[in-house]
Structures are given as C-alpha cells and as structure tokens.
N, C-alpha and C positions, 0 to 999 in steps of 0.2 A: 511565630510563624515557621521557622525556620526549625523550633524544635518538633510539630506537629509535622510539618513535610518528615523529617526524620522519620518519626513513628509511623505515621503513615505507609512508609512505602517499605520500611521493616514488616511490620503487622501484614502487610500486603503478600508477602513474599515467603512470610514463616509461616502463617495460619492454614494452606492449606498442604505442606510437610503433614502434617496430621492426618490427614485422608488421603495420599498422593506423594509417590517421589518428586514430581516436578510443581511446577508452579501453576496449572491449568487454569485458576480463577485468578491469577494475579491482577489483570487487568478490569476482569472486574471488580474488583476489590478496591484497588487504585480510588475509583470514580466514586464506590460506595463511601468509604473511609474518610475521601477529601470531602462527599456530602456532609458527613458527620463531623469531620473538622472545622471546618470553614463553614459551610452554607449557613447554619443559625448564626450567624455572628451579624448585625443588624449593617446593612450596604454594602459587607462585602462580595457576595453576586451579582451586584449591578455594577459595582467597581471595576469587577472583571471580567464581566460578560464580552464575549464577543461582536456582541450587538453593538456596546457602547464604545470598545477597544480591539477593532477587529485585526489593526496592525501587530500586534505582538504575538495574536495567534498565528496569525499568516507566516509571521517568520520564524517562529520555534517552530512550529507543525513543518514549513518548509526545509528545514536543517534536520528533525527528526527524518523525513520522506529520504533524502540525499541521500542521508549516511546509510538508512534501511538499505535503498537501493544498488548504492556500491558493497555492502556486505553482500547482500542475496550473489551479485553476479559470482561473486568472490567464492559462496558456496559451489559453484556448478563446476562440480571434476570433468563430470562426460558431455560430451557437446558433439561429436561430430555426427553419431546415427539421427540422419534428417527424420525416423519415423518415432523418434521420441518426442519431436516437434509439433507432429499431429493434432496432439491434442492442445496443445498453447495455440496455435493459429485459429484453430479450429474456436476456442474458449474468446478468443482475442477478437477475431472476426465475426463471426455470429453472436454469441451469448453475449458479451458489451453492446452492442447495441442495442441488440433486443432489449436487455435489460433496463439502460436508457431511454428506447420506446416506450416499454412498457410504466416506467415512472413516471416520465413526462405524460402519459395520457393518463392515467390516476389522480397528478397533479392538476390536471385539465380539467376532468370528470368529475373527482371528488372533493377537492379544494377548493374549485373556480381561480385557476392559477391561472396568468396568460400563458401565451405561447414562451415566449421566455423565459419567466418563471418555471415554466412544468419542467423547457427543458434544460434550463440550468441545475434543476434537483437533480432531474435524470442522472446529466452527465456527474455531479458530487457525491452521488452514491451509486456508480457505475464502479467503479477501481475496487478491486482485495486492497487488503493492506498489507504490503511487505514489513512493517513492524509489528505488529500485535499475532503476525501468525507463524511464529515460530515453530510452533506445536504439531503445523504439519508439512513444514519445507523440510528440505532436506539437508543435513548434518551440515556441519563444519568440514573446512577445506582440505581435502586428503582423505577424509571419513568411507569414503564411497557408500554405500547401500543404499543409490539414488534409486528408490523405487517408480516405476512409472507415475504410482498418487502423488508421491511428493516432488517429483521432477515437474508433472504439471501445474500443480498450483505455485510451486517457488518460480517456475518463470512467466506463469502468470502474472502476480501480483508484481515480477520485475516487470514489467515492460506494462503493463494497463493506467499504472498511474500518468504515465506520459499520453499514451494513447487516450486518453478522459480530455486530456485538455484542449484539442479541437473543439468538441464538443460545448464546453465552456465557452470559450471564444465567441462559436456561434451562440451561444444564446447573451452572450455581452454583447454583440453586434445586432443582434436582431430588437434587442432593448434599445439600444441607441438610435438606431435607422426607424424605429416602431415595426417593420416588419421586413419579412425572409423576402426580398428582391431577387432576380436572376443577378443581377451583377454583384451583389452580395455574396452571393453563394460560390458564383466564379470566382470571387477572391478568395472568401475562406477556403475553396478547395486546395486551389493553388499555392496559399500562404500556410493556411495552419494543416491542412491536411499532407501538401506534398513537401514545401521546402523545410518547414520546420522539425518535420520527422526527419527528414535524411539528413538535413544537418546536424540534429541528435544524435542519430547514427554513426555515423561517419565520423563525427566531432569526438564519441566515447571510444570510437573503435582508434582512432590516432593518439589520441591524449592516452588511452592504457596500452598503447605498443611504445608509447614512450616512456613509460611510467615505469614500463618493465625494464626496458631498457637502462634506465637509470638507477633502479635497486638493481637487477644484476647483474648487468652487463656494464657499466662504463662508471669507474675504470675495476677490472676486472678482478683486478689482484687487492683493489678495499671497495668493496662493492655495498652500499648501503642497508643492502642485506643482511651482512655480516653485523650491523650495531643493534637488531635484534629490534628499534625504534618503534612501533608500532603508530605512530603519531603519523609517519607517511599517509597512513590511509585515509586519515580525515584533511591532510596538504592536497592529497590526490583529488578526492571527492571534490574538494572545492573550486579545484583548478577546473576538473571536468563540465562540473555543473556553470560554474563564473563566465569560462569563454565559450558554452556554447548559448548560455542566454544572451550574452555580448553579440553574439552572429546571429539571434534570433533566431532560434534553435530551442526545440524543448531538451531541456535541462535534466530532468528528470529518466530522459533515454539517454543520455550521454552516459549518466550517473551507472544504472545498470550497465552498459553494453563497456564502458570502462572497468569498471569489475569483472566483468565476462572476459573482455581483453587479455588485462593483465592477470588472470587466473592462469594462461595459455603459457605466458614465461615463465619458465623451471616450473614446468608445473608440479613436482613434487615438491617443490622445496618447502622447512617447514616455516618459512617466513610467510607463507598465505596466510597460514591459522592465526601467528602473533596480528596480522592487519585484522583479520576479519574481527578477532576478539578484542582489537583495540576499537574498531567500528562500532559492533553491538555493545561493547560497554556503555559508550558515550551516547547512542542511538535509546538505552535501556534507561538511561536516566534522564533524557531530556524530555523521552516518553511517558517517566513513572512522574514528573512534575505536570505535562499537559493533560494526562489523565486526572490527575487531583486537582488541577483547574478545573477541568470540567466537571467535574463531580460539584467543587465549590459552587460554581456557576447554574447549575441545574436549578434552584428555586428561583433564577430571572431570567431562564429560559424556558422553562416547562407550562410556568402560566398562559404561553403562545401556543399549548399544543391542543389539537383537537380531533374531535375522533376520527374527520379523516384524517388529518398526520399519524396517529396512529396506525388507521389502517394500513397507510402506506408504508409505513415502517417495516411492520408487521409482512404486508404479502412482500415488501423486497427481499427481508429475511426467508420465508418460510414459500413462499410462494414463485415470485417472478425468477430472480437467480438460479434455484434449483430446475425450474422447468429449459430455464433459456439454456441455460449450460448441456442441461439432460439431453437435450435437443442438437444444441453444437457438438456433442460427444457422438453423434450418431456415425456408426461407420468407422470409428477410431480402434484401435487396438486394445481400450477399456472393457474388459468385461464389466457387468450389467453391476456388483455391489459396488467396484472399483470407481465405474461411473458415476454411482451417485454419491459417494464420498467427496470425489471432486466436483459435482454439480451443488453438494449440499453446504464447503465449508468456504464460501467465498466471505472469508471476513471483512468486517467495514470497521474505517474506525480512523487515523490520524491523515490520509490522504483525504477524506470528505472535508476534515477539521480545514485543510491547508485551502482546497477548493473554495469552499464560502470564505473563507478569511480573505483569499484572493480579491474573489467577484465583489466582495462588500468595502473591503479596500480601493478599487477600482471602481466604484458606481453603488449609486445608492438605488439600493435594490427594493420594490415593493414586497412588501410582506417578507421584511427580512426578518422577523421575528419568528414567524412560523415558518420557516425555511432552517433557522438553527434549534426550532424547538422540534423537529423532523430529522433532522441529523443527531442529533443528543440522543432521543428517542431510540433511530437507530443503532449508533453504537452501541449506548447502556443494551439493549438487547441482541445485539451482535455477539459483544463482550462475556455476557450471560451464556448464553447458548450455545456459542461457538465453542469458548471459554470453558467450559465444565462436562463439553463430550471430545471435544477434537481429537484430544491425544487417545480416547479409548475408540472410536470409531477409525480413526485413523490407521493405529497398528493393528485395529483387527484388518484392515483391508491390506495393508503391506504385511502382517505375521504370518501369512500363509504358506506354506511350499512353493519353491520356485516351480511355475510353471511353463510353455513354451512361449505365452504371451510376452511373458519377462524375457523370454531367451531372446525373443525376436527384435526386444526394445532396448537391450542391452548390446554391448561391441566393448570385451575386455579391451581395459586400457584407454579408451576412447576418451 
C-alpha cells in the first residue's frame, strides 16, 4: 500500500511535465491512479468509504481545509484598497447562496431530497476549495502580481469555506427539529450566523497579531524568525483553528483571517514564504493521500449515483456557479472575459469532502449514499475541468497589458 501511495502520487505529479510546466491535472490524476490502484482489490472501497468510515475523512479533510486556509491568507501582500474587495463580498454574498438555492432546489426537484437533505448538499458544494486551486490564486508571499482574477478567487475560496457552514448547521437542525421553525431560525441566525462568524473573526485577527508578535518581535534581538523553523506555521494554524472552535467560533475563519493577520508583521520579511511553503508542503500531501482515497473508494460510492446526481453535479459545475457568480460580479470593476474566468473556476473538491464527513459524523443522514456519490461525482469533474484549463484560461485573462482597471484596483505597496 505504501509502495502504490508512492507511485501514485509520483506518476501524478511527473505525467503531465510532458504536456505542461506545471502540474494542471495532478489532482485529477491523484483520484484516477488511486482508482487503478486500490479500487479492483476485492473490499477495499467499502473499507474505506466514507459512508462506512466517515470519521477519518472528516479529520484529514478538516487538517488538509486549516492548513489551505492559513497559507491562502499568508499569500495576500495587498490588503488595504477596499475596491479590490468588491468582488469577494460581492462572490461571498450573493453567488454562495444563490448557488446553495440553486442545489438545494435540484436536490428537491430532481432527487426527491427533503428539505434538509437538498439543503445540506447545497451548502457541501457551496465553498471553492482553497487547496486544489492553486493554479489560479495568487503566488507566494512577497511575489506580488496579485491580479484582480486571482486576488478574487484566493479570498474567495479563503473565507467561503467558513461562511458554508451555517448553512450546514441549518440543514443539521432543520433534520433534527423535522422542520425550519421561527424559533429555529432566530437561533441559527444569532448563533451560527452572528456569534460564530465574529468570533472567527476576531479570534484569527488576535491569535495572528500575536503570532506576529512572537516570530518577530519578542524578544527582538533572537526572534523566532531568525531559526528559519517553518514548522510555526502548522503550531500557528492549530492554535487559531483549536481556541476558536473552543469559543464556538468557526475555525475555519479564524484559519484564514490569522494568515491574513500575521502576513501584516514585517511584512517583507522572507520568513512569510519559508511559513507558507512549510504550509503547502504538508496541506500537498495530506491532500495527494485523500485524493487517492477517494479515487479508491469511487467503486462504493458511484453505484449510489443517478442521473439526477449527475445532473446536479454537472449544472453546479457548468451551469449554477458560473451564472450566480456572473451575476454577483455585476457592477464590479471585472471587465466582461475577467468576469467570467472568475465566475467559471469555482473549484470544488476537499472542503465538500470535510462538510459530509462532518454532517455524517454528527447524524445519520438519509440518502447518505447518494449524497457522497454526488460530491465524488462532483469533484472527479471539478478536478477534470477545472484541472486541465485553469492555468491556460486563467493567464490568458491576467497575461494582458496592464490596463486602468488594474490601476484602479491596485495601491503600490498596499
């Protein structure tokens, strides 16, 4: 097993070096490879399915989400021109939910999901994935040539994975109560919607002004900084994420807005990049193992899918994401290709994995089987698609001549 993970995620990583500087189908490669590894071997995709073992996905997928998440912030040099923001709020606030509407009534319509059910999919395949989409965030820390496409979808994908999980919540509660009550809803607004976001907030924005403070500032003259350690970053992350689920806080914003934080001390220093690269190494591997899980597990999940799971897979990709986003971009300082580069690459993929892992850990969920054979579905065609044009649609929309739109979204030094 251990020599097959090896090849595997070699083969994954070299194969397509031959068509490509970078790695664009590595991920889907991952999922194909560990099919062809593992899946014929007689019980081991029922062994490891998440149906039957939803704990172990839930907490590697939860550790891979973290680490993604305090890198991403870790990338973000420019932060202070509020109109580069525009389009995150904009993506955040309208297009996530939309997109959520739009699944849950698919799920509704086409499945005969309940209410819960529809809208627990919703919200699992509502989130990008800050790991699988590297290919079109924006560089490493110090790098600058934060383009407005990749400035939007990297804080994107930072901050939506936390924001998805109300949305779960409510459809875990509306399962339990049998249905959406006013007093239900008063509390979810209150609990998951207001406290639990600001104390992510708040929680990431304290914990990385401390963070900073301790690589380098105190004490000043051997400053943490100076042993070059890279290992902080995954101490940091865990501290961020630990107390703020401790205060019942989503964890997941703490994760980001603490990388965002401590990006802010010394911000040139080049002890960012050794953190972020000690981040994405460990975030790369623990992702290239749950990808060939998944891949394993695909012959005792796929016999759950049906052509509506399909369908829905299919119009979240190609259909709902691209229109809701196209739509929340209206008005933004995106010109019309720009736009739909970011409405078109909302990757899915290890954040959906963590979401069911959760809800199926916490509650035994109807039609949990067609629920992860619609997320598998998902990815594998996420992974595919997004995977094999991202980086060439992408730089063709950032390879352009700086124009005034750029000027206006840009603030040297910021």
């Amino acid at each position: 097993m251990l020599a097959a993970l090896g090849v595997v995620i070699i083969v994954a990583y070299w194969l397509p070096r031959f068509v490509s500087g970078r790695e664009p189908a590595a991920s889907a490669l991952l999922i194909g490879l560990g099919y062809l590894a593992f899946g014929w071997l007689p019980g081991m995709p029922e062994a490891i399915s998440p149906i039957t073992v939803p704990k172990p996905w839930e907490v590697v997928s939860e550790v891979c989400v973290i680490i993604g998440l305090f890198g991403v912030g870790l990338r973000i040099d420019r932060l202070r021109n509020r109109f580069r923001w525009i389009p995150t709020f904009r993506l955040l606030a309208v297009a996530m939910p939309l997109t959520i509407a739009g699944v849950a009534v698919l799920g509704w319509a086409l499945a005969g999901m309940t209410l819960a059910g529809a809208l627990l999919l919703g919200a699992v395949l509502a989130p990008t994935d800050p790991v699988l989409a590297g290919d079109v965030q924006v560089g490493r820390p110090t790098e600058g040539g934060e383009h407005p496409v990749r400035f939007a979808l990297t804080t994107e994908a930072g901050l939506n994975d936390g924001l998805a999980f109300p949305f779960v919540h409510l459809a875990l509660a509306i399962a339990a109560a049998g249905a959406l009550t006013p007093a239900l809803a008063v509390e979810w607004l209150a609990r998951d919607m207001l406290y639990r976001v600001v104390v992510g907030a708040l929680s990431g924005i304290g914990i990385g002004w401390l963070l900073g403070k301790i690589l380098f500032d105190i004490p000043r003259e051997n400053a943490l900084a100076k042993t070059q350690s890279g290992v902080i970053a995954l101490a940091g992350v865990l501290v961020a994420y630990g107390v703020t689920e401790l205060a019942e806080g989503y964890g997941f914003i703490a994760a980001f807005v603490a990388g965002v934080t401590l990006r802010r001390s010394e911000s040139h220093h080049e002890f960012h990049a050794r953190l972020h690269d000690f981040s994405e190494s460990v975030e790369h591997a623990l992702t290239s193992v749950l990808l060939i899980g998944l891949g394993a597990a695909l012959p005792a999940l796929l016999p759950a899918l049906t052509p509506s799971g399909v369908a829905i897979a299919l119009a979240l990709i190609f259909v709902l994401r691209p229109v809701a986003a196209w739509l929340s971009l209206a008005r933004t300082p995106l010109s019309g290709g720009r736009k739909f580069v970011v409405a078109a690459y909302g990757v899915r993929g290890v954040g959906s994995i963590y979401y069911l892992g959760y809800a199926g850990s916490h509650m035994d969920l109807v039609n949990e089987a067609e629920l992860w054979a619609i997320i598998a579905a998902t990815i594998v065609v996420s992974t595919v698609v997004h995977g094999f044009t991202a980086s060439f649609a992408v730089e063709k929309a950032t390879g352009v001549k700086q124009t005034p739109e750029d000027e206006a979204l840009a603030v040297p030094g910021g």
